[in-house]
C-alpha positions in Angstrom: 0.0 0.0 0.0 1.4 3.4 -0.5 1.6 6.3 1.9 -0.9 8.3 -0.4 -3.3 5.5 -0.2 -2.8 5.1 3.5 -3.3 8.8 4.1 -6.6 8.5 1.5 -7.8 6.0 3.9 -6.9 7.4 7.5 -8.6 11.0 6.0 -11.9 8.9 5.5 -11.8 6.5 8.9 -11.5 10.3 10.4 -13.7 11.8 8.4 -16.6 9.4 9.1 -15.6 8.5 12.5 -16.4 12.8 13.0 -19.5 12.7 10.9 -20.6 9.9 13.3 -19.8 11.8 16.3 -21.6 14.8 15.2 -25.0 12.5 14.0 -25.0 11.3 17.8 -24.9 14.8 19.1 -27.9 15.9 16.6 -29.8 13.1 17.1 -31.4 14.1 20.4 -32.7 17.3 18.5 -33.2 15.7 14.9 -36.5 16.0 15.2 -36.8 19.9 16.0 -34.1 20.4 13.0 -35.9 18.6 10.6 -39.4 20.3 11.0 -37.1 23.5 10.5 -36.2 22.3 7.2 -39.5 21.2 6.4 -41.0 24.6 7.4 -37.9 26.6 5.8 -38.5 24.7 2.4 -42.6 25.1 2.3 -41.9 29.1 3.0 -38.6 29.4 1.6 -40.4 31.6 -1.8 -42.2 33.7 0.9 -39.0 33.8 2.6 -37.4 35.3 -0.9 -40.2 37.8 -1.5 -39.9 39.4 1.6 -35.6 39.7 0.7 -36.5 41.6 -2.3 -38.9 43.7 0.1 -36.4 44.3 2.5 -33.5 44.9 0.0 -31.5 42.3 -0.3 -31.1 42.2 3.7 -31.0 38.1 4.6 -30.5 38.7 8.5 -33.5 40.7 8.7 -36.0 38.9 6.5 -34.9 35.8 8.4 -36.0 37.4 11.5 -39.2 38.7 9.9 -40.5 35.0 8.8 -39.0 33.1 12.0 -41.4 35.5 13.9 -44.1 34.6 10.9 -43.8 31.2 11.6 -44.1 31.4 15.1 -47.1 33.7 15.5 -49.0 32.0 12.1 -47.9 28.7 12.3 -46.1 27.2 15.4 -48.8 28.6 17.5 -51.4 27.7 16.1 -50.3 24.3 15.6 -49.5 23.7 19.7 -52.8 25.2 20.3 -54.6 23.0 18.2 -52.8 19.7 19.3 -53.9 20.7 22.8 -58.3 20.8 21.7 -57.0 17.9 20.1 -55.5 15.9 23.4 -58.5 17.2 25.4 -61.2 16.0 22.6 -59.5 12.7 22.4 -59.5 11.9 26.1 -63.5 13.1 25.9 -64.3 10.9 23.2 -62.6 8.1 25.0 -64.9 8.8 28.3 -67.7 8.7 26.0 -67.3 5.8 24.4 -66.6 3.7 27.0 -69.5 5.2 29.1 -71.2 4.3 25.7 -70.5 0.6 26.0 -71.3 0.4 29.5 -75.0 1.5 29.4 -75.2 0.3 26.0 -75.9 2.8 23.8 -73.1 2.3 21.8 -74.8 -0.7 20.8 -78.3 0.6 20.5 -76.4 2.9 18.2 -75.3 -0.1 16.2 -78.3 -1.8 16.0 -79.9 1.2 14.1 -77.5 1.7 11.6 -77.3 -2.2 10.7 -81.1 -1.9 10.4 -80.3 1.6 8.5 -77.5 0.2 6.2 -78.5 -3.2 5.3 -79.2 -6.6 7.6 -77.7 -8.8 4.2 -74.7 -7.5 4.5 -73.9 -7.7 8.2 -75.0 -11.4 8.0 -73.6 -12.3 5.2 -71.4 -15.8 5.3 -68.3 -14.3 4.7 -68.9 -11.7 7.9 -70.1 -14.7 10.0 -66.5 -15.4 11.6 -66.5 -11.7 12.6 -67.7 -9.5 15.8 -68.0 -6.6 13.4 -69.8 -5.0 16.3 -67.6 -5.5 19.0 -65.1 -4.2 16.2 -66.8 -0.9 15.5 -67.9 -0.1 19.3 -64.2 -0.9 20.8 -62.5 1.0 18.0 -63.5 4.9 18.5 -62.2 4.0 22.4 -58.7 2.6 21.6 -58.1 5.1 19.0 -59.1 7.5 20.8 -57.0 6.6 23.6 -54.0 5.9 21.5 -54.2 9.6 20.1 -54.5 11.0 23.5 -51.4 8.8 25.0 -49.4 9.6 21.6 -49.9 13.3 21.4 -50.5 13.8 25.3 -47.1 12.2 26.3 -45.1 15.4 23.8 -47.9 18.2 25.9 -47.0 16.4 29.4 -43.2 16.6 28.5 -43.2 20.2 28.9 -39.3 20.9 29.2 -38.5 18.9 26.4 -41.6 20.5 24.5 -40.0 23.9 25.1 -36.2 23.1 24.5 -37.5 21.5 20.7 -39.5 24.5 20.1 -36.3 27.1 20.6 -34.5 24.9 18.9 -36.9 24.8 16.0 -36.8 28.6 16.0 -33.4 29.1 16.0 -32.6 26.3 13.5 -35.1 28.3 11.7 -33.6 31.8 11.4 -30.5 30.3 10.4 -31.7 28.2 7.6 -33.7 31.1 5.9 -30.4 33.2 6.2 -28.0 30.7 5.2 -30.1 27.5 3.8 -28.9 28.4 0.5 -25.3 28.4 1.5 -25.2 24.9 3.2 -27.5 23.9 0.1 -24.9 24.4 -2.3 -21.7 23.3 0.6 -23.9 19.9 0.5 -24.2 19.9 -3.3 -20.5 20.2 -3.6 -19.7 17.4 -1.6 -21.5 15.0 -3.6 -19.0 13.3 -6.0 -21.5 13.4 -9.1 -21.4 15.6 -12.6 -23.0 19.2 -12.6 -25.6 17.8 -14.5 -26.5 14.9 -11.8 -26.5 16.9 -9.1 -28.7 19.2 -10.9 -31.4 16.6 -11.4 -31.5 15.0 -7.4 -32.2 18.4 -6.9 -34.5 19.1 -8.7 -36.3 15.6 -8.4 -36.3 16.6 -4.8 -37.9 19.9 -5.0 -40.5 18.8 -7.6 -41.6 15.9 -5.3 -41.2 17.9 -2.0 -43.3 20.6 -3.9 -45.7 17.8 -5.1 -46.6 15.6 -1.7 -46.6 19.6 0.1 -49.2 21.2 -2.4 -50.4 18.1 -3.7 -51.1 15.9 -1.3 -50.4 17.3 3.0 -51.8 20.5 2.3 -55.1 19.4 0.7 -55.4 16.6 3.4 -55.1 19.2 5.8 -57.6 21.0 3.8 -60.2 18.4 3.8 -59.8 18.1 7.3 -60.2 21.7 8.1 -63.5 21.4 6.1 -64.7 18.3 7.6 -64.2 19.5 11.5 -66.0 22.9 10.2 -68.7 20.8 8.6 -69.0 18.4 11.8 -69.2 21.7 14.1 -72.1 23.3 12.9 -74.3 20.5 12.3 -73.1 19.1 15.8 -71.1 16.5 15.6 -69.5 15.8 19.1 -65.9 15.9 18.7 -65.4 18.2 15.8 -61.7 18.5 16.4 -60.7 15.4 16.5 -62.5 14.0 13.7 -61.1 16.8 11.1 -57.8 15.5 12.2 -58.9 12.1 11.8 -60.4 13.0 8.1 -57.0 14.9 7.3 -55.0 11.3 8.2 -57.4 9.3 6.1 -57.3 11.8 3.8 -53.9 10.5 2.9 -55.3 7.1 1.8 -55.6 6.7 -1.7 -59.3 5.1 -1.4 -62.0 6.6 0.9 -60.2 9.3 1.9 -61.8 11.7 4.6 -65.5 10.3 3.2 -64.8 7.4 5.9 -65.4 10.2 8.7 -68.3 12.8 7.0 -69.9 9.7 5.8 -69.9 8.1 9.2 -70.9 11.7 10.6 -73.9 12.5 8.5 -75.1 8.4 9.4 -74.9 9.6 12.5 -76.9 12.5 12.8 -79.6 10.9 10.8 -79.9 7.8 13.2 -80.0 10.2 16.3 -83.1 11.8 14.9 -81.3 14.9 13.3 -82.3 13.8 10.1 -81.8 17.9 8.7 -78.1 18.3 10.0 -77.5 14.7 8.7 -78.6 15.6 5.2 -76.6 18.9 5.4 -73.9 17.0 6.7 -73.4 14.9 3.5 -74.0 17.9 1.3 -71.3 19.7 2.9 -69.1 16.5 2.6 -69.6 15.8 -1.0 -69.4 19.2 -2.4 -66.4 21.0 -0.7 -64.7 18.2 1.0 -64.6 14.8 -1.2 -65.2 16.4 -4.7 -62.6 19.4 -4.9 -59.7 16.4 -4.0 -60.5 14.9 -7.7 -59.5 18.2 -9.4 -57.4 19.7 -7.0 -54.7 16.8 -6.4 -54.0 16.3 -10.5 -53.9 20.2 -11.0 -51.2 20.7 -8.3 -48.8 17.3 -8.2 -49.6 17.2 -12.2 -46.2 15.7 -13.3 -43.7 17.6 -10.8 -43.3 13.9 -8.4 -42.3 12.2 -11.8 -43.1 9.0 -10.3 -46.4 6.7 -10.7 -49.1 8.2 -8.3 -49.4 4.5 -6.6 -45.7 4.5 -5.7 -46.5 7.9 -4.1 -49.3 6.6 -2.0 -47.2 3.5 -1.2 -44.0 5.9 -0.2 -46.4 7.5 2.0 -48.1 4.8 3.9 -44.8 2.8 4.0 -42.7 6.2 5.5 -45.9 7.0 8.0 -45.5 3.3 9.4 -41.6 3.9 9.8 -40.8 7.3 10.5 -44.2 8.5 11.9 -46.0 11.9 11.0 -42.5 12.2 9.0 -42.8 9.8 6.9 -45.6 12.0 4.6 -42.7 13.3 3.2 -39.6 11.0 3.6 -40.8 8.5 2.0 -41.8 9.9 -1.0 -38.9 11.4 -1.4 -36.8 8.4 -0.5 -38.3 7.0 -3.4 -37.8 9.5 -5.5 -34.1 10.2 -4.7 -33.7 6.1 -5.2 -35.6 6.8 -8.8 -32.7 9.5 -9.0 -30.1 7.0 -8.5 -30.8 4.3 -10.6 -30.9 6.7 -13.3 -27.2 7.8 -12.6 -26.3 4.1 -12.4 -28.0 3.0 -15.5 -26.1 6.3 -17.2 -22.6 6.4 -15.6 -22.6 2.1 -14.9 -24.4 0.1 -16.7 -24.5 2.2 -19.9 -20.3 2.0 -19.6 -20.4 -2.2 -19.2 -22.8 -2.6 -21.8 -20.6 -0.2 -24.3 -17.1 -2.4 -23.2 
């Protein structure tokens, strides 16, 4: 071996050995620093507009939308998690109390009579307690949502400590993301041209499962807990947030919570709301997603919208909340890759 290859490999046993050292001291805060990231990305062309307002002034307009961000969407967002926390532990009590004097199942029995008695005793359904299924189900997800998202509230230091680090990470990547952007993209040991498209394979998906998909869930949430408050639907809160998760499903969507709803009202006597209730659901909750998510994801993801949804579920299930956007884009920057291999690789081996 000769010394320059034995100095090649020292510099790289050090150099990862550092980088290693550095991911363990980030890790207990990864989570505050990426939903920077995410947050700096979704308003970095706000961020730029408000530059060009200011005059070219980065430290300043950082300021401006850290404080933005803080008083229009940070805020908001704690706020709502803590309805949410208290609406969940309330729906718990309720169903449970539900079950116990048997109104949950007086409930049931209406809306198999309403829905259909063939298909609740049909052969195939015979082996299941599709009752005991339905009436058990509002209380343990309930009570799973409350335990999830009450353990972050109840953690109230560590709550804090993430939240000023989210803010700071957040001036600093609106003054200087564009910096360590292009400090990252130098490091990576791939033609101009290469680097050019992971980035902008990343930005088109990011852009895509943002616009495309998170914020019209969250829209279609929004709608249905505005909907389920006022024709009064207990709960509202928590079941928007509900419809917004489902909403990420590629089949039934947030119609398996105003559905549900409007059923609901009607077999409780409120036979009005329940009418209004479906209305309202159909029209500016269920229908707007069929034009809405081809106009904005369009072509931008580049990838096949069934891998999207599958990215989706599959990073949700590994890297939680996360995961709406990691794993789309872990699929897409793979896509990237095996593009650069078939170019640089196996294009080269099948030429020799």
């Amino acid at each position: 071996m000769s010394r320059s290859h034995a100095v090649t490999i020292a510099f790289f046993v050090i150099f990862l050995f550092l980088l290693y050292q550095l991911a363990r001291m980030l890790a207990v805060f990864s989570v505050a620093l990426i939903w920077a990231g995410i947050i700096t990305l979704a308003l970095h062309p706000l961020y730029r507009k408000i530059v060009t307002l200011l005059r070219g002034r980065t430290g300043p307009a950082a300021a401006v939308m850290t404080l933005v961000t803080l008083l229009l969407v940070i805020g908001p967002a704690l706020a709502l998690l803590t309805v949410l926390v208290s609406q969940a532990i309330d729906l718990y009590q309720w169903a449970s109390e539900g079950v116990k004097s048997g109104a949950a199942a007086e409930l049931w029995n209406r809306l198999a009579a309403y829905v259909s008695q063939t298909i609740l005793t049909h052969p195939l359904l015979a082996g299941f307690d599709i009752k005991g299924i339905f009436i058990k189900g509002l209380g343990q997800i309930s009570a799973s949502l409350a335990l999830q998202i009450g353990s972050v509230l109840r953690d109230t230091a560590l709550l804090v400590v993430n939240l000023l680090i989210t803010l700071i990470a957040l001036f600093f990547f609106f003054r200087s993301g564009e910096d360590y952007y292009r400090g990252v993209m130098d490091l990576l040991p791939f033609k101009h041209e290469q680097k050019q498209s992971i980035a902008r394979k990343f930005h088109d998906t990011f852009s895509a499962v943002i616009n495309g998909i998170f914020l019209i869930a969250l829209g279609q949430g929004c709608m249905t807990g505005i909907g389920f408050a006022l024709f009064h639907v207990p709960f509202p809160v928590f079941w928007g947030f509900l419809a917004a998760f489902l909403a990420l499903l590629p089949i039934g969507g947030a119609s398996l919570v105003w559905i549900p709803g409007a059923l609901f009202l009607l077999l409780t006597g409120a036979t009005l709301q329940g009418v209004l209730l479906a209305i309202w659901g159909l029209v500016l909750v269920s229908l707007p997603d069929n034009f809405l998510k081809p106009m904005l994801i369009g072509k931008r993801a580049n990838i096949p919208t069934f891998f999207l949804f599958l990215g989706i579920l599959g990073g949700l299930q590994v890297y939680g909340i996360l995961g709406i956007l990691f794993g789309p884009l872990i699929v897409t920057l793979l896509a990237a890759f095996v593009q650069i291999y078939r170019e640089e690789y196996a294009a080269n081996k099948n030429g020799e």
